[in-house]
C-alpha positions in Angstrom: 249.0 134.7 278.9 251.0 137.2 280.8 252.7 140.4 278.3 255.2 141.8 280.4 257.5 144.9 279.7 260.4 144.9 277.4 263.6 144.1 278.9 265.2 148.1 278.8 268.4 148.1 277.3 268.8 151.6 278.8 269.4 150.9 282.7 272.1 152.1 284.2 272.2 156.2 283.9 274.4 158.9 284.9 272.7 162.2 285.7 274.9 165.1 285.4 272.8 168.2 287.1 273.9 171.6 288.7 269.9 172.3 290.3 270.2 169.8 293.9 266.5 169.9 293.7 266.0 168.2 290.2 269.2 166.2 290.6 267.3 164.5 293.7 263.9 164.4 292.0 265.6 163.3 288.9 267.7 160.2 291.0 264.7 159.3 292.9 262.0 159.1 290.4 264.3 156.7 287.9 265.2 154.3 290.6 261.5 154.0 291.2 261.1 153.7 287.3 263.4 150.5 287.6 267.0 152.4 286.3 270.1 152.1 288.0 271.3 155.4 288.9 275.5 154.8 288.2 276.2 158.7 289.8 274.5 162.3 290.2 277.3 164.9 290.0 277.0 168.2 289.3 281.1 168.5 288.5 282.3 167.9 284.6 285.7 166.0 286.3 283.8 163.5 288.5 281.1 162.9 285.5 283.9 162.5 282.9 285.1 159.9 285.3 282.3 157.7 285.6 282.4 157.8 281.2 285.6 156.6 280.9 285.5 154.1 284.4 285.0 150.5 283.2 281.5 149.9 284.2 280.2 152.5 281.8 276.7 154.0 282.2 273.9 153.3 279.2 273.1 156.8 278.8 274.3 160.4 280.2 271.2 162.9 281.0 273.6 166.4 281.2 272.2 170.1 281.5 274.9 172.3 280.0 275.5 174.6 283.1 277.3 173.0 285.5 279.5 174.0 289.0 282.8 173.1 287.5 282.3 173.9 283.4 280.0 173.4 280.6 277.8 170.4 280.2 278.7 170.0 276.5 282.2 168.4 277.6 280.8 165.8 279.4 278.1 165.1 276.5 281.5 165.0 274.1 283.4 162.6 276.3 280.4 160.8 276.5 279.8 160.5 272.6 283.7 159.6 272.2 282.9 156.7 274.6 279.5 155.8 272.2 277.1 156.3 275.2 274.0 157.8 274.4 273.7 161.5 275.5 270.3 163.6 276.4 270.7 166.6 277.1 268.6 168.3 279.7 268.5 172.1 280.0 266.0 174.7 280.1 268.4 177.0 277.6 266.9 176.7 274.0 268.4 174.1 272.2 269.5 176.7 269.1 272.0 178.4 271.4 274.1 175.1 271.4 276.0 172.5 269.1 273.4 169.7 268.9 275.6 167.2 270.7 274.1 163.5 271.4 270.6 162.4 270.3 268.7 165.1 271.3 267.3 167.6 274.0 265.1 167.5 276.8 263.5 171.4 277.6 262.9 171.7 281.5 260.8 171.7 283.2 259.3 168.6 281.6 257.2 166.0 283.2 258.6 163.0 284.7 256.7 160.8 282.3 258.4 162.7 279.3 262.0 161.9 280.9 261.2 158.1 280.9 259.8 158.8 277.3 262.7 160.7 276.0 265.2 157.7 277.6 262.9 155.3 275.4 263.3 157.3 272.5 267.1 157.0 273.2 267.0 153.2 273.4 265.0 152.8 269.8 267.3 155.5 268.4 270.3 153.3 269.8 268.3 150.0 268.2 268.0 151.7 264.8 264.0 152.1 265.7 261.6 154.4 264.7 260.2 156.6 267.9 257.0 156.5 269.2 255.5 159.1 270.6 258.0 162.2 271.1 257.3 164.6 274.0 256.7 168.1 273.1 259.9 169.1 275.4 262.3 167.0 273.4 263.9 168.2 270.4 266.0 165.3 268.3 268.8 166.5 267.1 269.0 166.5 263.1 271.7 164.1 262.8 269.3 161.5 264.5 265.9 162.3 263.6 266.2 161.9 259.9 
């Protein structure tokens, strides 16, 4: 008997990142991972745009500082669309509205990344999480 992966839920992902370096490293090492990368933008419009298009991403990975505004209206527009948000900064989480399911410290690891996106999923399924990173903080609203 062969025991394959779950089918993700969680595939197609927008990454919405001011830093070119960890945009790319971020894009590259998710394809690899198996996800469908919908856009990496570093510009509140263009992101907003791929939320709202009709082939909506799964999940929205947004660090609050971006070239064009703040971060937090794209996770917004996102939530008002019901697409999971994580967002990704290396600001501490309790200078900001908790906004989405929760926050991913940088620099993490890419193994946390794909954990936190699991996380997502079973928060998104009504499932308990696993294993939580040490980077990630769940946002209150979520975690209880």
């Amino acid at each position: 008997m062969v025991f394959g992966r779950k089918k993700r839920q969680i595939v197609r992902v927008l990454i919405v990142e001011d830093e070119p370096l960890v945009a790319f490293d971020t894009e590259h090492f998710l394809s690899e991972e198996g996800f469908t990368v919908v856009a990496t933008t570093d510009s509140v419009g263009e992101a907003i745009g791929h939320i709202i298009a009709v082939e909506k991403p799964d999940i929205v990975l947004v660090d609050l500082g971006l070239r064009d505004g703040n971060g937090a209206d794209v996770a917004h527009a996102a939530c008002a669309e019901n697409i999971p948000v994580l967002i990704v900064t290396g600001r501490d989480p309790a200078e900001f509205e908790p906004i989405g399911l929760g926050c991913l410290t940088k620099p993490y690891k890419q193994r946390d990344l794909v954990a936190a996106i699991d996380i997502c999923e079973a928060l998104a399924e009504g499932r308990a999480p696993k294993r939580i990173p040490s980077g990630l903080r769940l946002f209150q609203s979520v975690a209880q």
